[in-house]
C-alpha positions as CSV (number, residue, x, y, z in Angstrom):
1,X,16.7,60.1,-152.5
2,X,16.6,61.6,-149.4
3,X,18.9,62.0,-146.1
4,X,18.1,59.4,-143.4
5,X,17.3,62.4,-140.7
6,X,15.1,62.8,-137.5
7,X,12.5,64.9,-138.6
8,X,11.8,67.1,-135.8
9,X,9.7,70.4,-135.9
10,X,11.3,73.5,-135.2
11,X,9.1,74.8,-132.6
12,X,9.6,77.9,-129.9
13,X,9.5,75.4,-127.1
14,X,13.1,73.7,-128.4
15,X,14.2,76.9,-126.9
16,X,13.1,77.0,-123.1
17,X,13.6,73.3,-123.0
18,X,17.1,73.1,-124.0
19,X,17.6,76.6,-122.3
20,X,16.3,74.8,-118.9
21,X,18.0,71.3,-119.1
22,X,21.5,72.7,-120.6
23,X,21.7,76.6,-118.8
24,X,18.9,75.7,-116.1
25,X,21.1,77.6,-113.0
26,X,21.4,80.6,-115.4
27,X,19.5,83.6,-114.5
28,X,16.7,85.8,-115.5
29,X,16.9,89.2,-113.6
30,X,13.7,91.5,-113.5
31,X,13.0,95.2,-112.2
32,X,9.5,94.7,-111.4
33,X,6.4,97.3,-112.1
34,X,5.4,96.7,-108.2
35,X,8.4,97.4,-106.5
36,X,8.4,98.8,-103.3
37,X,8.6,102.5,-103.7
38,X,5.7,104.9,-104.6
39,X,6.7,105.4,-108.5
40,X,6.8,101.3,-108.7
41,X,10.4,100.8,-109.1
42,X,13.4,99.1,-107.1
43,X,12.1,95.7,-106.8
44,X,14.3,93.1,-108.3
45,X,13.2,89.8,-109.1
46,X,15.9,87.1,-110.2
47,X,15.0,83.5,-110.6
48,X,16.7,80.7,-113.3
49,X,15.6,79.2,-116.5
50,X,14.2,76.6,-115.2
51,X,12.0,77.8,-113.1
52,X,10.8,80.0,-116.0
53,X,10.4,77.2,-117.8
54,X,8.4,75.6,-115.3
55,X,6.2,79.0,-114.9
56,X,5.5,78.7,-118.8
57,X,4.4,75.4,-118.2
58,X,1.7,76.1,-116.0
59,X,1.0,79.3,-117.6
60,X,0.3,76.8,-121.0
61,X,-2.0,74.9,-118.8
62,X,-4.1,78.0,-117.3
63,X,-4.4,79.0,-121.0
64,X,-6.1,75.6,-121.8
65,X,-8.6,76.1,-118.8
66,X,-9.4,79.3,-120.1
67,X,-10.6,77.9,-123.6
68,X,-7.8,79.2,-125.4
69,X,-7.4,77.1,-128.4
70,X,-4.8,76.7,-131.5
71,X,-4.0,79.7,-133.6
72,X,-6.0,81.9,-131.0
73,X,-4.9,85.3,-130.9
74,X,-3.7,86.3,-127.0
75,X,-2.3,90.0,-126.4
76,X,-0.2,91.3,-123.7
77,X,0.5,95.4,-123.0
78,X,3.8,94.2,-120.9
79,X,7.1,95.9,-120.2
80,X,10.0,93.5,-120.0
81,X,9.8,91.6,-117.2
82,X,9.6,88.1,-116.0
83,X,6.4,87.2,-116.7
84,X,6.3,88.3,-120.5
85,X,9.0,86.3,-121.1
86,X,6.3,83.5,-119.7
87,X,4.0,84.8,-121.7
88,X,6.4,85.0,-124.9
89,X,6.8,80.5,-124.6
90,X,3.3,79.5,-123.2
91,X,0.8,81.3,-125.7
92,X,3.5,80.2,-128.5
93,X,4.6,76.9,-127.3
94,X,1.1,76.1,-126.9
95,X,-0.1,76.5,-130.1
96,X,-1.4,80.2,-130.3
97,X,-0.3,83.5,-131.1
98,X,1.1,86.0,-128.9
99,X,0.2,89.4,-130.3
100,X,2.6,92.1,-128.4
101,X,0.7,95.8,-128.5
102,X,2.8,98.8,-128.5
103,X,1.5,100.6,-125.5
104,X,3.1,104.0,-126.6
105,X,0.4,104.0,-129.6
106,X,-2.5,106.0,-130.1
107,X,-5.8,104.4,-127.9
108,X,-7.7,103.7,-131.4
109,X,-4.6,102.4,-132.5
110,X,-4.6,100.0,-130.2
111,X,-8.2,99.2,-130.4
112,X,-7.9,98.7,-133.8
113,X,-5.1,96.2,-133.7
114,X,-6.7,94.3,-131.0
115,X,-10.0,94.0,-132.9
116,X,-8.6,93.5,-136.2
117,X,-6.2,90.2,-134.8
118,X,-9.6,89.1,-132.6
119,X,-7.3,89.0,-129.2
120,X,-9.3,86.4,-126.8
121,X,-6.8,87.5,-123.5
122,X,-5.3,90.5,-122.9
123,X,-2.2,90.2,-120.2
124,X,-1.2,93.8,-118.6
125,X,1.2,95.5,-115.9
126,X,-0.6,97.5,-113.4
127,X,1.2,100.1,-115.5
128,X,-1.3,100.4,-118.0
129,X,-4.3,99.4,-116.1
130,X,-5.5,103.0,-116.5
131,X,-5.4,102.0,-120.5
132,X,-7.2,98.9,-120.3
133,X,-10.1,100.2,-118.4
134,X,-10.6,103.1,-120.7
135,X,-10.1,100.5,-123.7
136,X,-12.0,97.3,-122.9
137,X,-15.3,98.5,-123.8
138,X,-14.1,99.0,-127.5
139,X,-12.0,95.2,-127.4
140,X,-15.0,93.1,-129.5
141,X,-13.5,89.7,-128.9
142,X,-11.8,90.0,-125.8
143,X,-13.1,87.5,-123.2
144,X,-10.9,88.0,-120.7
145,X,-7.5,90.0,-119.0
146,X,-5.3,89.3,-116.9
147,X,-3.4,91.6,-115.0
148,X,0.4,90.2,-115.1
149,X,0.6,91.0,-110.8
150,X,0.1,88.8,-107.5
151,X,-3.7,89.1,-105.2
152,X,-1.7,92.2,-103.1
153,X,-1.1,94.2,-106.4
154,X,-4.5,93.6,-108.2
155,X,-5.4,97.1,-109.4
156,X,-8.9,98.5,-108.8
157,X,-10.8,98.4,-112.3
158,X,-13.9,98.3,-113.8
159,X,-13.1,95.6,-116.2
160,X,-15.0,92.6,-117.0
161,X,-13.2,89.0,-116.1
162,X,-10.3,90.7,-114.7
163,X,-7.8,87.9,-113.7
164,X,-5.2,87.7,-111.7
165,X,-1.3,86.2,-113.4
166,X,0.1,84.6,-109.9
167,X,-3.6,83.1,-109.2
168,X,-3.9,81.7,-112.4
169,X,-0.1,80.2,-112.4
170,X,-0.9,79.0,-108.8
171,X,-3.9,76.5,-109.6
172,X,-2.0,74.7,-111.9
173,X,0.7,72.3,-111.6
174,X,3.7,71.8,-113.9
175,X,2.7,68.5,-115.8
176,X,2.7,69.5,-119.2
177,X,3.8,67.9,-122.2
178,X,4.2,70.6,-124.9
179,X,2.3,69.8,-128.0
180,X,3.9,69.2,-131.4
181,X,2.6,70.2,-134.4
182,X,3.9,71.6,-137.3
183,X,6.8,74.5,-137.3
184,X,5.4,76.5,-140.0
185,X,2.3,77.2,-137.3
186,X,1.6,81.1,-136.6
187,X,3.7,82.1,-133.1
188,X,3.7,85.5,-132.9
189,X,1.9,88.9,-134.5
190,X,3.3,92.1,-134.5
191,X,2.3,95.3,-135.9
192,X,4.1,97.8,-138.4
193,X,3.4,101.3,-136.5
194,X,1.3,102.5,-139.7
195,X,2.8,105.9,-140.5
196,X,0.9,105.9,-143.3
197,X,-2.5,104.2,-143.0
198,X,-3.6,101.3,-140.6
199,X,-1.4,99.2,-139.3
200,X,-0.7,96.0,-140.4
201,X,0.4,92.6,-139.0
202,X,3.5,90.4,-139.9
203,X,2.6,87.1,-138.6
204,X,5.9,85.1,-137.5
205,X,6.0,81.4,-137.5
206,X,7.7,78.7,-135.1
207,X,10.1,77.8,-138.3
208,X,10.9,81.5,-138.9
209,X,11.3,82.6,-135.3
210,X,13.7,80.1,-134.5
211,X,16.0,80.1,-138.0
212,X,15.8,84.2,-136.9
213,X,17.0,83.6,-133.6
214,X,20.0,81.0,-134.4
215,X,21.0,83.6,-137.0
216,X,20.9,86.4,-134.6
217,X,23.2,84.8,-132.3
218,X,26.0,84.3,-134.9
219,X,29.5,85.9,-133.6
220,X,28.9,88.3,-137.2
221,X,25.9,89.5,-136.1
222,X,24.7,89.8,-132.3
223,X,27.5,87.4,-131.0
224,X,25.5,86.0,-128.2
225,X,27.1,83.0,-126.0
226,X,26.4,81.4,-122.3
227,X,29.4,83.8,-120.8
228,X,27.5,86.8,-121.8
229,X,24.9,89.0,-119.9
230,X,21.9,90.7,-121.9
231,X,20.2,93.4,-121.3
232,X,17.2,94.2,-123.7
233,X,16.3,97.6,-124.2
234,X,14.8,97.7,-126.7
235,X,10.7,96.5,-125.7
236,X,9.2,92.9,-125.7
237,X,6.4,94.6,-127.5
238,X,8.9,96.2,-130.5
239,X,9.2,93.4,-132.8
240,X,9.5,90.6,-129.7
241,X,12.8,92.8,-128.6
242,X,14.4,92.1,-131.6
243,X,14.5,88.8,-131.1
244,X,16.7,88.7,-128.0
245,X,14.2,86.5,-125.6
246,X,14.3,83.6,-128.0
247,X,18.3,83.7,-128.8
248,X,19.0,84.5,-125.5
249,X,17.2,80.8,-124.3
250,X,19.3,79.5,-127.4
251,X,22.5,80.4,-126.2
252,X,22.0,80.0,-122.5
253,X,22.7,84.0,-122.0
254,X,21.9,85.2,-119.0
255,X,19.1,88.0,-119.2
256,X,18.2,91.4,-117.6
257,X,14.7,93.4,-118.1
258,X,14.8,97.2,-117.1
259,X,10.9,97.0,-116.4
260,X,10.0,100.3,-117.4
261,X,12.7,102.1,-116.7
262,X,14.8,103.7,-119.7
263,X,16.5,106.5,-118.1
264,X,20.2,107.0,-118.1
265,X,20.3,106.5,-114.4
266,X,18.2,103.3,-114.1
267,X,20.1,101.5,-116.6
268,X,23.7,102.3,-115.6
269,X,22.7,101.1,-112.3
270,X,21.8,97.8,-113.6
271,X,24.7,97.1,-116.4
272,X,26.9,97.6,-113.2
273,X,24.9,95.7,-110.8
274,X,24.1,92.4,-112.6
275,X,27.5,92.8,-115.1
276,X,25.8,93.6,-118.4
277,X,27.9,92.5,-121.2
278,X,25.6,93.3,-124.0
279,X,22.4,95.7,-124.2
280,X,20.9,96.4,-127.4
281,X,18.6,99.6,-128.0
282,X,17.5,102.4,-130.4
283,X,19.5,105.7,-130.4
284,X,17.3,107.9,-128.3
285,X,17.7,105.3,-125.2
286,X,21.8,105.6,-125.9
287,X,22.0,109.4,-126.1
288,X,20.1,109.6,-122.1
289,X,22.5,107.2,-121.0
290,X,25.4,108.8,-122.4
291,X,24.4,112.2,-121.5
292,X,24.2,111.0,-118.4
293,X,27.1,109.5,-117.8
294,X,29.0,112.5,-119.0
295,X,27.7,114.3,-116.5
296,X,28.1,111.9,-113.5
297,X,31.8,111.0,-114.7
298,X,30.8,107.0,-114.9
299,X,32.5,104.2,-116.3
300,X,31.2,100.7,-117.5
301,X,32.7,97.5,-115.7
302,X,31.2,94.7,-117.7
303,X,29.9,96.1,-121.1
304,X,31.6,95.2,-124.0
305,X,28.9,95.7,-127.0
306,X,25.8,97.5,-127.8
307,X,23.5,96.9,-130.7
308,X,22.0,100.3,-132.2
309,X,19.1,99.6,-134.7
310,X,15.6,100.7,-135.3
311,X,16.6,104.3,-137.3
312,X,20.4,105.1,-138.3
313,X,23.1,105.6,-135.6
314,X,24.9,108.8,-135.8
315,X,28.8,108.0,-136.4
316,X,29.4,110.6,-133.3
317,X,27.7,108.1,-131.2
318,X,29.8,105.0,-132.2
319,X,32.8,107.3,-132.1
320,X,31.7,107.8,-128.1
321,X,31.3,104.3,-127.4
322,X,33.9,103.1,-128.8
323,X,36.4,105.9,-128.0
324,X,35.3,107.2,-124.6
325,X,34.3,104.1,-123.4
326,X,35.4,101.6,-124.9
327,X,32.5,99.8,-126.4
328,X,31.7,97.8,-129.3
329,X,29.0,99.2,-131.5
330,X,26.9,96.9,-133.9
331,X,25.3,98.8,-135.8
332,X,22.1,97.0,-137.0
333,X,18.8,96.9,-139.7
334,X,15.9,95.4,-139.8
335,X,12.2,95.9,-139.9
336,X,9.2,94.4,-138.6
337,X,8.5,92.6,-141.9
338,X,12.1,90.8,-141.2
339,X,11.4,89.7,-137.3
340,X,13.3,91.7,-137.5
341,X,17.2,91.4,-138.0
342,X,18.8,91.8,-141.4
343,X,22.0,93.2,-141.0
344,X,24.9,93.5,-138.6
345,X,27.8,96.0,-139.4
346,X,30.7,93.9,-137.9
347,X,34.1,94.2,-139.5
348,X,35.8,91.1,-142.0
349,X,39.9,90.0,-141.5
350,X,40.3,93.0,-144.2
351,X,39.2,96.1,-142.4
352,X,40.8,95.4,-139.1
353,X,44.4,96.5,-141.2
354,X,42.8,99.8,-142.1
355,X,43.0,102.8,-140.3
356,X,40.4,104.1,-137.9
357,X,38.8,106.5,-140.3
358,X,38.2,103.6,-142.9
359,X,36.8,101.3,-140.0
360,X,34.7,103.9,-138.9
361,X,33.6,104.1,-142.8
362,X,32.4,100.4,-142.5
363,X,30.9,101.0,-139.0
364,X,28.8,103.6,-140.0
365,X,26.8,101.2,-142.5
366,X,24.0,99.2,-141.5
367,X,25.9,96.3,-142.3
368,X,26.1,92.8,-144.0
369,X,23.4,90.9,-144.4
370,X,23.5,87.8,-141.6
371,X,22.9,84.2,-143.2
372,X,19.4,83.7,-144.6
373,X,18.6,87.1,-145.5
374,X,19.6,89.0,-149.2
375,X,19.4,92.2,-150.9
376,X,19.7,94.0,-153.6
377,X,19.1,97.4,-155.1
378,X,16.7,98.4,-158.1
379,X,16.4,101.7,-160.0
380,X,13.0,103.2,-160.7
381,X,12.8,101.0,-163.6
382,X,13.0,97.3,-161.2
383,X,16.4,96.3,-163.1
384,X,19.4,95.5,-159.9
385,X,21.7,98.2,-159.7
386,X,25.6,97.4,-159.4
387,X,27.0,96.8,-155.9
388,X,29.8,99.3,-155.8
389,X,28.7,101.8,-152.8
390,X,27.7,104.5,-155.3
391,X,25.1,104.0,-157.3
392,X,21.5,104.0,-155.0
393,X,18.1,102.8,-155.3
394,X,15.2,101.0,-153.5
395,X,15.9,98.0,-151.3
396,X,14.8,94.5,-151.6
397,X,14.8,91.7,-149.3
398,X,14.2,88.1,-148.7
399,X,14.5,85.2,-147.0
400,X,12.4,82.1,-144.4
401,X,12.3,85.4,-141.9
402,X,10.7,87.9,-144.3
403,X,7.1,88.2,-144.5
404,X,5.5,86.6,-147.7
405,X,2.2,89.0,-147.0
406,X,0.7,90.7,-144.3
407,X,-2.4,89.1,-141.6
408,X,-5.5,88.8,-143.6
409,X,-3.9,90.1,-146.8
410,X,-4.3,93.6,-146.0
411,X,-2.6,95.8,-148.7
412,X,-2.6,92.8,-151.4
413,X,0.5,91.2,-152.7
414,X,3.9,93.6,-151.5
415,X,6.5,91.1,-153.1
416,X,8.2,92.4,-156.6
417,X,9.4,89.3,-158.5
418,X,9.5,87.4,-154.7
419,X,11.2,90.4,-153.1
420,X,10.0,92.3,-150.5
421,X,10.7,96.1,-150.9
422,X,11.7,97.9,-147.9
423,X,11.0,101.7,-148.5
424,X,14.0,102.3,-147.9
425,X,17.1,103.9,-150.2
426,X,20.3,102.1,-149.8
427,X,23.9,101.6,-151.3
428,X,25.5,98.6,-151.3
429,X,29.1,98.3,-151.5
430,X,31.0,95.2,-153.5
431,X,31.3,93.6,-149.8
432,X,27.5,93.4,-149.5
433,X,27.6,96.3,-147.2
434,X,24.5,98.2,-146.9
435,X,23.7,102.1,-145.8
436,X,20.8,103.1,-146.1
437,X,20.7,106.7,-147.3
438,X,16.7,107.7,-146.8
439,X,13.1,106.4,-146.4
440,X,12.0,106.7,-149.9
441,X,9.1,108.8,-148.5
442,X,11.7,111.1,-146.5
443,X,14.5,111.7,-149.3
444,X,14.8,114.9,-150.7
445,X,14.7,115.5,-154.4
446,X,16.7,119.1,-155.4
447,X,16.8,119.9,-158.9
448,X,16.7,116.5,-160.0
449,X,19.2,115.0,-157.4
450,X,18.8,112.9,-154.0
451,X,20.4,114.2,-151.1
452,X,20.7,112.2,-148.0
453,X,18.7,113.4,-145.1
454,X,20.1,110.7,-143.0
455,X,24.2,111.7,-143.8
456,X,23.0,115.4,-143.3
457,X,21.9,114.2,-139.6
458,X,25.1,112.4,-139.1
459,X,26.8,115.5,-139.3
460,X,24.5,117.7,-137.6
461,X,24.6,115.9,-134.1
462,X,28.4,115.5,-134.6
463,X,28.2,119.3,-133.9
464,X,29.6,119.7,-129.9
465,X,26.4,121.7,-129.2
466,X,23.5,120.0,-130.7
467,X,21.6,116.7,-128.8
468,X,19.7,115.8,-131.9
469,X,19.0,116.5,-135.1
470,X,16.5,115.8,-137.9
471,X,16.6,117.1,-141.8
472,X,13.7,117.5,-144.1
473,X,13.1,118.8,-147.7
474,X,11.0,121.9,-147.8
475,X,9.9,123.3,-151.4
476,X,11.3,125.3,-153.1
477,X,10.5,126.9,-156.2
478,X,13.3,126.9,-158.7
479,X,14.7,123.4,-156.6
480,X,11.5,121.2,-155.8
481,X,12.9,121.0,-152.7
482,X,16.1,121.7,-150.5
483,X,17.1,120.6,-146.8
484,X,16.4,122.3,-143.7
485,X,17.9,121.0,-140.2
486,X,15.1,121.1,-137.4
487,X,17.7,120.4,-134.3
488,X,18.0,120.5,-130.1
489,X,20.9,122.4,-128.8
490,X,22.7,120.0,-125.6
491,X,21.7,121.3,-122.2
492,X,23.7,124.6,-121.2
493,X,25.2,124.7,-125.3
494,X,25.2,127.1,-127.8
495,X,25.1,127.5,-131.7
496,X,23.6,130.2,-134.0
497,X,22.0,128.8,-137.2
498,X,25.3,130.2,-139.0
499,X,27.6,128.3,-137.1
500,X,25.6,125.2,-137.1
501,X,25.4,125.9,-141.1
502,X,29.1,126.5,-141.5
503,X,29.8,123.3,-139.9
504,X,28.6,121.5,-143.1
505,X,30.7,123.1,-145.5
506,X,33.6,120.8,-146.3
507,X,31.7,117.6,-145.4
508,X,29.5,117.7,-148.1
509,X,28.6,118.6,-152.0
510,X,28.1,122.7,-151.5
511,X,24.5,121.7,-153.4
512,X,23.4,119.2,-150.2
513,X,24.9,122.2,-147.9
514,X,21.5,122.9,-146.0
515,X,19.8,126.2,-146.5
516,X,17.9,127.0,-142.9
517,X,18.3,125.8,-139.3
518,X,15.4,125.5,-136.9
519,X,15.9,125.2,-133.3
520,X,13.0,123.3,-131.1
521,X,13.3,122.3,-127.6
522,X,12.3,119.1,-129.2
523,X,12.0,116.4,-132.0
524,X,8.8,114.0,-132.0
525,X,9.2,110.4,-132.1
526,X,7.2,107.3,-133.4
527,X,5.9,104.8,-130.1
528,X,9.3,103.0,-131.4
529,X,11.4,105.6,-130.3
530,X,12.4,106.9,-134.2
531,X,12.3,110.6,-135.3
532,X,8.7,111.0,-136.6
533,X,9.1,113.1,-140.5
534,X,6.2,112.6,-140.8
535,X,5.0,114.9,-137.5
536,X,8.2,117.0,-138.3
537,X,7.1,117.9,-141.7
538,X,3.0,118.7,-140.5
539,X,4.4,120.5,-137.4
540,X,6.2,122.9,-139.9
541,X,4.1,122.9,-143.1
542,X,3.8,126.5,-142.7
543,X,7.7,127.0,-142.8
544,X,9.0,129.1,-145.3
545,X,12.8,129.4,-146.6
546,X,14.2,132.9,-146.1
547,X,15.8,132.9,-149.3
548,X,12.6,131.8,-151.1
């Protein structure tokens, strides 16, 4: 027998609706890429949720006119702004795919993902309409692209079928049903940033994207409600900005998008003019505003969290915001094979009658998994490992947010037994926290042993003098391997390698202790804003330890 329910699709367009009829006077601020001054910023656009919900509606009927069918693949190169968040409910509330490109990647990077998802539309700001023009000749299935501007703005390019966003929106009117069909539809494709290898798409459905987003919200994971203010650092085109466009129209929260700018200075400006509540980012964004804020003497007004995800926070930097300024970290994991959230480290009834050391202890973990997703932990030999925050291994996943395979198959079947491994080397504790302790292609193997890159890290930029640090294995020949610590020194700091090596001893097993110290003026990063190993290690494959 079963229950005498509706049964009503859960579709991406639930979300603007509801967000428009029940939080329709709520607003959605924008800095805009054609702004008034020279370098395109200081424009602000502000308008409500419904009238983005009207915009989407006649976006979803331009898309029609332009032969854009179900399931069609339609890619944007967007900062966040306005008129992606359009973009984000009219390609997928009209029954095709948005497919968000990383604009920070390689050209044939790009190319490659466009052609391989067969994009029919490409939206763009007049940002990377340099990049478009030097692309579009390799874009095989692209008919058209639109550049996401009004007539005055319309860059100068030699592109074919170039469009124009506010001309497009303009001969349309509003009168638009959105179609139903069923939730398990494709919504949205994003990319994994293919260290190793092409790239490869995780292909998000309506059902998925909004179980992801109602989880996300939860007050144990990104505690989202209609009082707060969100500000979205991380990009619309990093694994849909985790999220926060769709559980931001669930929960009536009013949003803020930067545009393009990710500077200390830019942002500050605009947690304190629009009364940011919440802002949610990866740790390379947080340590410009901090910096910077140190140096200007500033204060927040409004902000009370900040979500830190997309590589592992340093405790030093939850120790700042919590103690200097007096905000909330969640510290957060996920993946784009997850869409993407995971797990949220917030405390339980127990830990808030600890002391601050042991909360910082639970902090410091990538947290507990939100509802929908589980874990575990296998040895080398696939058998689960106990949950008692010692013993490590590889980490599974699963759950209706975790991909099953990836856009045409590529790479086969990656589930173990219906699990999805992560690559990545956790510990999780008999609360179901998790910490991960490596990428299992960046752990380091000394005589048998792992050693943690990411807790040697934690301790290295906890050092007063260094901005940012990242540890390796190097080989060794009676060892395998053994760590070395490739770091930048703060502006106007000092540290020799000794004293930056002395600084270990006590915090860790004397056999982790580090055995070099490289200073570089800088670390390189993946177009997602993590450390790049992988560049690290190639950029020193000629290293050689002095005691070797």
């Amino acid at each position: 027998m079963q229950g005498l329910m509706m049964d009503m699709p859960l579709l991406i367009t639930d979300l603007i609706r509801h967000a428009d009829r029940h939080h329709g006077s709520v607003e959605i601020v924008s800095k805009t890429v054609e702004g008034p001054n020279p370098d395109g910023s200081g424009a602000i656009h502000r308008y409500t949720y419904r009238e983005a919900h009207t915009r989407a509606r006649r976006l979803a009927k331009a898309l029609k006119a332009l032969g854009i069918g179900m399931s069609e693949r339609v890619a944007t190169l967007a900062w966040n702004g306005f008129r992606h968040f359009e973009i984000y409910y009219a390609v997928a509330g009209s029954g095709a795919v948005i497919h968000t490109i990383n604009p920070r990647l390689f050209p044939d990077q790009i190319v490659y993902m466009a052609n391989h998802a067969e994009d029919k539309l490409v939206f763009f700001d007049l940002t990377f309409a340099p990049l478009i023009e030097k692309l579009a000749p390799q874009l095989k299935t692209v008919k058209g692209y639109v550049a996401m501007t009004d007539r005055a703005h319309m860059p100068k390019i030699g592109v074919p079928n170039l469009l124009c966003y506010e001309e497009l929106l303009a001969a349309q009117d509003d009168a638009f049903d959105w179609p139903s069909f069923d939730e398990r539809t494709a919504a949205c494709l994003c990319y994994t940033s293919g260290t190793t290898g092409n790239p490869k798409g995780a292909l998000y459905a309506h059902r998925s994207t909004i179980l992801h987003a109602y989880a996300a919200a939860l007050p144990d994971a990104l505690n989202l409600s209609a009082r707060d203010v969100m500000l979205p650092v991380v990009p619309m085109f990093h694994v849909n900005a985790w999220g926060l466009p769709y559980s931001c129209a669930l929960t009536g929260t009013k949003l803020v998008f930067p545009g393009q700018h990710f500077d200390g200075k830019s942002l500050h400006e605009l947690f304190e003019a629009e009364g940011v509540t919440l802002s949610a980012g990866v740790p390379t964004v947080w340590l410009g505003l901090l910096n910077y804020m140190k140096e200007q003497k500033l204060r927040f007004s409004a902000l009370r969290a900040v979500v830190i995800g997309g590589s592992a926070c340093p405790p030093a930097m939850i120790r700042s915001f919590q103690e200097e300024y007096g905000v909330q970290v969640l510290h957060a994991w996920g993946m784009t094979e997850m869409s993407p959230l995971g797990t949220v480290s917030t405390l339980k009834a127990k830990h808030l009658k600890m002391d601050k050391e042991a909360r910082y202890a639970v902090q410091n973990k990538q947290g507990r998994v939100i509802f929908g997703v589980d874990t575990k932990i296998v040895g080398q030999d696939g058998r689960e490992l106990p949950r008692d925050g010692k013993a490590f291994g590889d980490l599974h996943v699963r759950g209706p947010w975790v991909i099953e395979s990836y856009y045409k198959g590529e790479g086969g079947d990656p589930l173990k037994d219906g699990w999805f491994p992560t690559g990545d080397v956790a510990t999780i504790d008999p609360d179901g926290y998790v910490q991960i302790t490596d990428r299992s292609k960046d752990v380091i193997k000394s005589g048998g042993e792992w050693i943690s890159s990411i807790d040697l890290e934690n301790i290295a930029v906890a050092h007063p003098a260094i901005a940012e640090a990242a540890v390796i294995g190097v080989k060794h020949p009676k060892w395998d391997e053994r760590p070395i610590v490739v770091a930048v020194k703060k502006a106007g700091q000092e540290v020799t390698r000794d004293e930056l090596l002395k600084y270990f001893e006590g915090r860790v097993a004397k056999w982790w202790l580090p055995d070099d110290v490289v200073f570089v003026k800088e670390l390189p990063h993946t177009a997602t804003g993590k450390l790049s190993k992988l560049n690290l290690r190639q950029q020193l494959k000629d290293y050689k330890l002095p005691a070797a």
